[in-house]
C-alpha positions in Angstrom: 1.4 95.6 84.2 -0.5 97.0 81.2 2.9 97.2 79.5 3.7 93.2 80.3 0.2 92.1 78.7 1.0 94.7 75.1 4.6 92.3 75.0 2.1 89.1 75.5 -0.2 90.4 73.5 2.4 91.2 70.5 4.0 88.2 71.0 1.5 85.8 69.9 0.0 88.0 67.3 3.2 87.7 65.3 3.7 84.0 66.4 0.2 83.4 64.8 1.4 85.8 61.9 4.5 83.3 61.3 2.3 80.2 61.2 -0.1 81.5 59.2 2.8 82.7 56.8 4.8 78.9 57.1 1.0 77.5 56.8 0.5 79.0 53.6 3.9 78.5 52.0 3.3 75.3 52.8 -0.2 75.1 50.8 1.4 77.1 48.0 4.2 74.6 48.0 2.2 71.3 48.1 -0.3 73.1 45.6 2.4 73.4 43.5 3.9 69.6 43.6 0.5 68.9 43.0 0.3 70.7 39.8 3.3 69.0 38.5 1.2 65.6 37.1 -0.4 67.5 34.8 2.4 70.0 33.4 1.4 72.0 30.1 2.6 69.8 27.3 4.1 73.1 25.6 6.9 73.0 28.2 7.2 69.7 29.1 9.9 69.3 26.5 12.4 71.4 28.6 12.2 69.3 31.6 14.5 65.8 31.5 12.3 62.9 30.6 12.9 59.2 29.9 11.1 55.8 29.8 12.2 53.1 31.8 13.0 50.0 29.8 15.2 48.0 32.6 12.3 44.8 33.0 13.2 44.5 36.8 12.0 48.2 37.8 9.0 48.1 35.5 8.1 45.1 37.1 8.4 46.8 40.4 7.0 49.7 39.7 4.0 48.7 38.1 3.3 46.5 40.8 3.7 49.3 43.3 0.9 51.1 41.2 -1.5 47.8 41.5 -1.2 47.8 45.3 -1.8 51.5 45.8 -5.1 50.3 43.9 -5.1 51.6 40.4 -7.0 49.6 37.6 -4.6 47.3 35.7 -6.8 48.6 32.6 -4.9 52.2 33.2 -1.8 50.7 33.7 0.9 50.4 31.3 4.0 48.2 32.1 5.9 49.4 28.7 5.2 52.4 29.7 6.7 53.6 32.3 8.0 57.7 31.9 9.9 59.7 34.5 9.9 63.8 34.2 12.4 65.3 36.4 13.7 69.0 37.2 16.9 70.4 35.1 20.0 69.6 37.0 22.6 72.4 37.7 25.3 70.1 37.1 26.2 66.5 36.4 26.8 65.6 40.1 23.6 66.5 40.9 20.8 63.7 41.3 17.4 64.3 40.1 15.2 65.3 40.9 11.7 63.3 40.4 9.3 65.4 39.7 6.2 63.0 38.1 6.2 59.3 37.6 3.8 57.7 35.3 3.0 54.5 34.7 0.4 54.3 31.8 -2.8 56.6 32.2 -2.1 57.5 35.8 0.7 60.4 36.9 2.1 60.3 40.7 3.5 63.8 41.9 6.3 64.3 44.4 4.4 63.4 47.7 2.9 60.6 46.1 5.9 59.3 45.0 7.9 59.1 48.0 4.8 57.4 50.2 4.3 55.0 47.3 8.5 54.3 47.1 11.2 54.1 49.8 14.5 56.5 49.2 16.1 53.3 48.3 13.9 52.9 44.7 13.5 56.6 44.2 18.0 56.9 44.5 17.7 53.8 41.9 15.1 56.6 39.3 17.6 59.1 40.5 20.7 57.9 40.0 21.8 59.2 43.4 22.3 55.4 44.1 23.6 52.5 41.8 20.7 50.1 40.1 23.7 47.6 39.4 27.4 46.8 38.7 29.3 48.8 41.0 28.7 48.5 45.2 26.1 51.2 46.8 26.8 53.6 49.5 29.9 55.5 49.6 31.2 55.0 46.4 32.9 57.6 44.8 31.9 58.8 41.3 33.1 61.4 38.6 29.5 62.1 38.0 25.7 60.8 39.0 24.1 58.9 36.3 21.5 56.5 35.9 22.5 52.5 35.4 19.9 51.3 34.9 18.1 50.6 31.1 16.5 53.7 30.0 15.3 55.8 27.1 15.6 59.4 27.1 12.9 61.5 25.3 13.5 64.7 24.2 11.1 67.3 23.1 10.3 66.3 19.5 10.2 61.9 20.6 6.9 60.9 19.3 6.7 57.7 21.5 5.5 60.3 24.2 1.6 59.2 24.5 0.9 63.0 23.9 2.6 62.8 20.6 2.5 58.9 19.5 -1.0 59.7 18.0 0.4 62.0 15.4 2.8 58.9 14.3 1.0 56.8 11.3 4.6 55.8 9.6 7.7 56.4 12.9 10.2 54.2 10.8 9.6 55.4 7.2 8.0 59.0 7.2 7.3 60.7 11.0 5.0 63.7 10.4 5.8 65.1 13.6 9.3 66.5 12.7 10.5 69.0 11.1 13.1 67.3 9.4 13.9 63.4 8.9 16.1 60.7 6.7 16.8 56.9 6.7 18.8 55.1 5.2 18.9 51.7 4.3 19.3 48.9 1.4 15.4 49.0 1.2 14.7 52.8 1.0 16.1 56.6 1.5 13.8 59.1 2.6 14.3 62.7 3.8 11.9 65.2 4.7 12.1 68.8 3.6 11.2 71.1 6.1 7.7 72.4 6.9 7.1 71.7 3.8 5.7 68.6 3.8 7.8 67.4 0.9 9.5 63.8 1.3 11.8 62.3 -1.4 12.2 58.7 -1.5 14.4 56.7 -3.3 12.9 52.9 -3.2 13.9 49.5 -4.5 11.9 46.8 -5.3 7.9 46.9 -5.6 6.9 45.7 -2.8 3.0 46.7 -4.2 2.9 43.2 -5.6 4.9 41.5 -3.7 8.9 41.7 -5.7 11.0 43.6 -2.9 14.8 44.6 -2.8 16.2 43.9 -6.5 14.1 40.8 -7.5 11.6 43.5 -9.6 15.0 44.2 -11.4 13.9 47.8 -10.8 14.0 51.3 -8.5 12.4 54.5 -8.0 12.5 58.1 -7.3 9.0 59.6 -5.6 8.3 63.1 -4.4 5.4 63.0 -2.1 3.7 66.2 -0.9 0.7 66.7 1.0 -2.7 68.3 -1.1 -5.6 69.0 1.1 -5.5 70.0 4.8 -7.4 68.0 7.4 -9.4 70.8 9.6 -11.0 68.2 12.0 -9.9 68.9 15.4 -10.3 65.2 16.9 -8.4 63.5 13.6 -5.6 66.4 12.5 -2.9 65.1 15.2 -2.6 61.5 13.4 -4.2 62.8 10.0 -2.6 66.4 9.3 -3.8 66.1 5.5 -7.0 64.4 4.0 -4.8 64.3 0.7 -1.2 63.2 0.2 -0.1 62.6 -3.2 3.1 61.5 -4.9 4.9 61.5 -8.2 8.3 59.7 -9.5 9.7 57.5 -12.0 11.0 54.0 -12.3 13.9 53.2 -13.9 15.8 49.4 -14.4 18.8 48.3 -12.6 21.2 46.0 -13.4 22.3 44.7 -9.7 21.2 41.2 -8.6 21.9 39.0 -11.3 26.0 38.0 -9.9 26.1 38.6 -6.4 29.1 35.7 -6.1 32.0 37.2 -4.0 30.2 40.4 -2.8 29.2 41.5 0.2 25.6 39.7 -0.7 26.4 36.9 -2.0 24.3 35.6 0.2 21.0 37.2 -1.0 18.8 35.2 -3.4 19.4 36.3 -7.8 17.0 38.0 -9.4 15.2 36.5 -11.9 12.8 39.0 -13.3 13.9 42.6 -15.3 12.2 45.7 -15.4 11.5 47.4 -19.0 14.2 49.2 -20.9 12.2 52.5 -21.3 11.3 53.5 -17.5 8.0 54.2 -15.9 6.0 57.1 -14.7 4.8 56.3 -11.3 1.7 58.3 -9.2 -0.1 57.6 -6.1 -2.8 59.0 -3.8 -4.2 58.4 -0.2 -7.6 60.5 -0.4 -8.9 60.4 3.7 -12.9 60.9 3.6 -13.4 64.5 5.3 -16.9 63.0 7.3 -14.5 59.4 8.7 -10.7 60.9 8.2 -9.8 57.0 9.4 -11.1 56.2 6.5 -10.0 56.7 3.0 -8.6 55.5 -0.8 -5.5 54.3 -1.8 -4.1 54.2 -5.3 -1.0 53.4 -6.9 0.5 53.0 -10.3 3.2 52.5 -12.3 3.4 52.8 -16.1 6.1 52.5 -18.9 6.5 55.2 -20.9 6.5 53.1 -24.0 5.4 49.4 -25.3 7.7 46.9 -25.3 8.9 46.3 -29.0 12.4 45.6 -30.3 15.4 46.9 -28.3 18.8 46.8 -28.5 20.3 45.5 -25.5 23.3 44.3 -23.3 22.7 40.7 -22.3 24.8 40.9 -19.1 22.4 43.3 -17.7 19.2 40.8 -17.9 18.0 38.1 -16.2 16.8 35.1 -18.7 16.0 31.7 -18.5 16.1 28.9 -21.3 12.8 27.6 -23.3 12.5 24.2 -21.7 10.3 22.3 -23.3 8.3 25.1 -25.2 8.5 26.4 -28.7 9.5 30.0 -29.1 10.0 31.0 -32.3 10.0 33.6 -35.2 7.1 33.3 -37.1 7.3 33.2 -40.8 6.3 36.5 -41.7 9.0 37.9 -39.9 12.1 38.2 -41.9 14.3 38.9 -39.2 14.7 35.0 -38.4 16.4 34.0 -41.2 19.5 35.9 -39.5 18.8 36.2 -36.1 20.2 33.4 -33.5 17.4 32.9 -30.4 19.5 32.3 -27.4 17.0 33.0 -24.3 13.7 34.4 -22.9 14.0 37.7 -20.9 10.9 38.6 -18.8 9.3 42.1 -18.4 8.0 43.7 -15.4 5.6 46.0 -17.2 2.2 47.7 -15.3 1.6 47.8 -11.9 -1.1 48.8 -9.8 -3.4 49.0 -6.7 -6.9 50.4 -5.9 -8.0 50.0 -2.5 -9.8 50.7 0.7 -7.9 51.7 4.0 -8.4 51.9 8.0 -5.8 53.6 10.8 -6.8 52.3 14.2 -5.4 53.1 17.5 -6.6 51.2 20.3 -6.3 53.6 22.7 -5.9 57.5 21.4 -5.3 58.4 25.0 -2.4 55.8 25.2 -1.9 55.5 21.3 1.2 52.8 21.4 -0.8 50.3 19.6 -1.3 51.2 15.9 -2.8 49.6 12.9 -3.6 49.9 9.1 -5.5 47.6 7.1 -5.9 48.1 3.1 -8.1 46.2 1.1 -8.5 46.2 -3.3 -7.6 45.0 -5.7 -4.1 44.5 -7.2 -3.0 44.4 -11.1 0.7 43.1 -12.3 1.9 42.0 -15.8 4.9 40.7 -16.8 5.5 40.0 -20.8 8.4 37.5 -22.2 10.5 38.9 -24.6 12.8 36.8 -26.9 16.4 37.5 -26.8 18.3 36.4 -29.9 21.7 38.3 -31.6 22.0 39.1 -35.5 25.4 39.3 -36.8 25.5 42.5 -38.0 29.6 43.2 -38.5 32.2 40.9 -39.3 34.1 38.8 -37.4 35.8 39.3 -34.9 33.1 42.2 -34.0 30.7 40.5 -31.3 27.1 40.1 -32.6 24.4 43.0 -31.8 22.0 41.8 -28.8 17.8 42.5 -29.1 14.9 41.8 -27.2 12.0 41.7 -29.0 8.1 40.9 -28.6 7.4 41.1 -32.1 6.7 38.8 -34.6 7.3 36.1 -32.3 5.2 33.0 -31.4 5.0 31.0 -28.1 5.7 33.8 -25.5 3.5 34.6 -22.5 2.3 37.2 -20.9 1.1 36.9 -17.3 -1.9 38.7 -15.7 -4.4 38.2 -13.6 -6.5 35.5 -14.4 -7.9 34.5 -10.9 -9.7 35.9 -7.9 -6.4 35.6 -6.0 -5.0 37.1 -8.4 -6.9 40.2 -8.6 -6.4 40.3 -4.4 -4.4 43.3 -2.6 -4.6 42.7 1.7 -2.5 44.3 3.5 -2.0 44.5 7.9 0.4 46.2 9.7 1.1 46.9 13.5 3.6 49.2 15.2 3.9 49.6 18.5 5.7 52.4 19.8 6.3 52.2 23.6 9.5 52.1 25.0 11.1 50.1 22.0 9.2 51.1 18.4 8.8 48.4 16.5 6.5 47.0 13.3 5.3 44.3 11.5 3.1 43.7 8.5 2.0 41.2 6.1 0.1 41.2 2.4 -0.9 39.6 -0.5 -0.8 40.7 -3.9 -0.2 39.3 -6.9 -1.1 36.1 -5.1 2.6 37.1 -2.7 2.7 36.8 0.6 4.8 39.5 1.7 6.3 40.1 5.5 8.2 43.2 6.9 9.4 43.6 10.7 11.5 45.8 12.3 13.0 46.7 15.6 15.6 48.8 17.2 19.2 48.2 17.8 20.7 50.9 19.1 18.2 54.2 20.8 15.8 55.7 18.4 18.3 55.8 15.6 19.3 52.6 14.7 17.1 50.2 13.8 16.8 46.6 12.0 14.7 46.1 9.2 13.7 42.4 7.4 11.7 41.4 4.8 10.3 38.3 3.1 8.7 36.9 0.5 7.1 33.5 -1.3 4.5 32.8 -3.8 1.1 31.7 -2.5 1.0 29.3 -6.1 3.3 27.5 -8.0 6.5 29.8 -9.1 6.1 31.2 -12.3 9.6 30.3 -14.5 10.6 34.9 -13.3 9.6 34.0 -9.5 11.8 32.8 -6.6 10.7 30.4 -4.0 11.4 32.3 -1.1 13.2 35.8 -0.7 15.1 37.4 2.3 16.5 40.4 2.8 17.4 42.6 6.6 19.1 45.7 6.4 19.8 48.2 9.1 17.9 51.5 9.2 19.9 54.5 9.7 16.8 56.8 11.7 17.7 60.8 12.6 14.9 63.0 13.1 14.9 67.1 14.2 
């Protein structure tokens, strides 16, 4: 009997023993899931993650969030991420491990009382979104077909990284290394280093983009002062960037007839014969790091005075009804032959005040910049006329010249609109990146957009521009240019 009641007895001690034990597990398991909305962000780049961009299921989803009773102000319908574990194969499913739509994360349990098995084999891909029939179709491997975005460990449209970004398209300071290409610009970043070299057409500064300046640039840009501020250094890494290049004058633009841009607007306006030395500066102020200086300029290395030229490189125009003339004291007229006026793109520049603003830093899609100075461009006329230097049949030697001339103009600013530099942009970067911005200088209005074509790497880029006054006689109307944007980041 006493032997009957120790069997009893041991009997439900290890029964409760095995509870206990499956109780716990349990608790460590669901503790665990639990865990998984806020995994560290030094490891969540080794887990598959990507942003839904099929409208339907954001639509659904986000409206699932609404009725479990989140605030729509925490809610994001762009943005819409899925982190799942590593699959051991490709004919695995995945499996969901956090969905988060905006501010708010959902964990494993949450998700499937929030969703049926129906939605969550849709996130999956253990079940078809669309196309092909559900069920017990047979497949060479499980993927996802519906509209998505996948993210790896260095995207910065993650909302942990998106605040670093203050230029995704043109220069991302949250890679190691980068390069675009495109009609507009070349840039590629140099390692750590900070270094970027950009190639650039056009001065877009005051308001003459793509080849109607009649001129291009080479800029190395490297960072100067280090931005210790804890709360600013993601977005704001340095409080000083600087940057230092030359100008130099091409000779595209003037006969596009037949070519692949035949359709793009002729230049009218040249740059100098000589070149420029080019410098610029964004100084952040160490108390406001939002806050800071901008300046830019561009010089030519020498005056403009007499040079020797090829007149099929130059954009002119004819005199009109003005009188351009030698003036007697210059002897060169009573050999020369004026044939046209050639204008000069000479000094450039901008001093002005700037602002970065996110509107959320805890969701940072929503970026701006706003720069306000003032803006300084000159552009001299120069005489073109030929001397007949050799005899015939030798062709006649070809000069610009500003000397000793009468009846040329020089242009400057003469107004308050002249003197003006404003300049807005926007980029969002939520599950597609894109920009826009607008300016005035010079009395310009200047517009650039761009959006995505194909992923992160493959984007579509569009400028244009018009005077705010009348034309000058170097000015076009209106000017359009889009090129695509060749984007690869490591």
């Amino acid at each position: 009997m006493n032997m009957k009641r120790i069997i009893v007895l041991a009997i439900i001690i290890i029964t409760l023993a095995i509870s206990y034990n499956a109780n716990s597990q349990v608790t460590d398991k669901k503790a665990i899931i639990d865990s998984l909305t806020t995994i560290d962000p030094n490891i969540i780049g080794y887990f598959p993650r990507w942003k839904i961009c099929e409208p339907d299921l954001l639509a659904q989803i986000y409206q699932a969030f609404l009725y479990k009773g989140y605030a729509p102000q925490d809610l994001s319908k762009e943005d819409i991420q899925i982190i799942a574990a590593p699959r051991e194969s490709e004919y695995d499913p995945y499996d969901i491990l956090v969905l988060s739509c905006g501010k708010i994360s959902l964990n494993t349990v949450e998700i499937e009382s929030l969703f049926g098995d129906l939605m969550i084999g849709y996130l999956s891909g253990e079940n078809f979104y669309k196309g092909n029939s559900r069920g017990d179709v047979k497949r060479d491997r499980v993927y996802r077909d519906y509209c998505y975005l996948d993210l790896p460990g260095e995207a910065p449209v993650t909302p942990s990284q998106a605040e670093i970004i203050t230029s995704y398209l043109d220069k991302p300071i949250n890679v190691t290394h980068a390069f675009s290409l495109s009609l507009f610009e070349q840039s590629l970043k140099i390692g750590e280093s900070g270094f970027w070299i950009t190639s650039k057409l056009g001065t877009d500064e005051v308001g003459y983009q793509f080849w109607s300046a009649g001129e291009a640039k080479v800029l190395l840009q490297r960072p100067l002062y280090v931005n210790r501020d804890p709360a600013t250094r993601k977005g704001i890494p340095n409080l000083i960037n600087a940057y230092l290049g030359g100008g130099y004058r091409i000779t595209s633009g003037l006969d596009n007839d037949g070519s692949l841009l035949g359709w793009v607007s002729k230049r009218a306006l040249n740059a100098g014969p000589t070149g420029k030395i080019i410098f610029g500066t964004d100084v952040h102020a160490w108390f406001h790091p939002q806050v800071g200086i901008n300046l830019n300029m561009e010089i030519p290395l020498k005056s403009l005075g007499t040079e020797k030229v090829e007149q099929s490189t130059y954009a002119q125009y004819g005199f009109g009804d003005r009188v351009v003339d030698f003036n007697p004291e210059n002897p060169i007229g009573m050999i020369a032959n004026k044939q046209s006026i050639v204008p000069i793109l000479k000094s450039t520049g901008q001093v002005s005040v700037f602002y970065h603003l996110w509107l959320d830093k805890k969701n940072p899609e929503n970026y701006f910049r706003f720069n306000l100075g003032i803006s300084y461009a000159e552009v001299q006329e120069a005489l073109l006329y030929n001397v007949q230097e050799n005899p015939v049949p030798n062709a006649p030697t070809r000069y610009i010249s500003v000397n000793g001339i009468d009846g040329l103009e020089t242009y400057k600013p003469n107004e308050f609109m002249d003197w003006l530099y404003f300049k807005a942009e926007y980029r969002n970067q939520a599950v597609y990146p894109f920009g826009v911005s607008f300016q005035i200088s010079n009395q310009i209005l200047l517009g650039r957009a761009y959006l995505p074509l194909f992923g992160n790497w493959l984007y579509l880029e569009a400028k244009y521009s018009t005077p705010l006054r009348d034309a000058r006689p170097y000015e076009l109307k209106s000017f359009f240019m889009i090129s695509p944007v060749l984007r690869l980041t490591i």
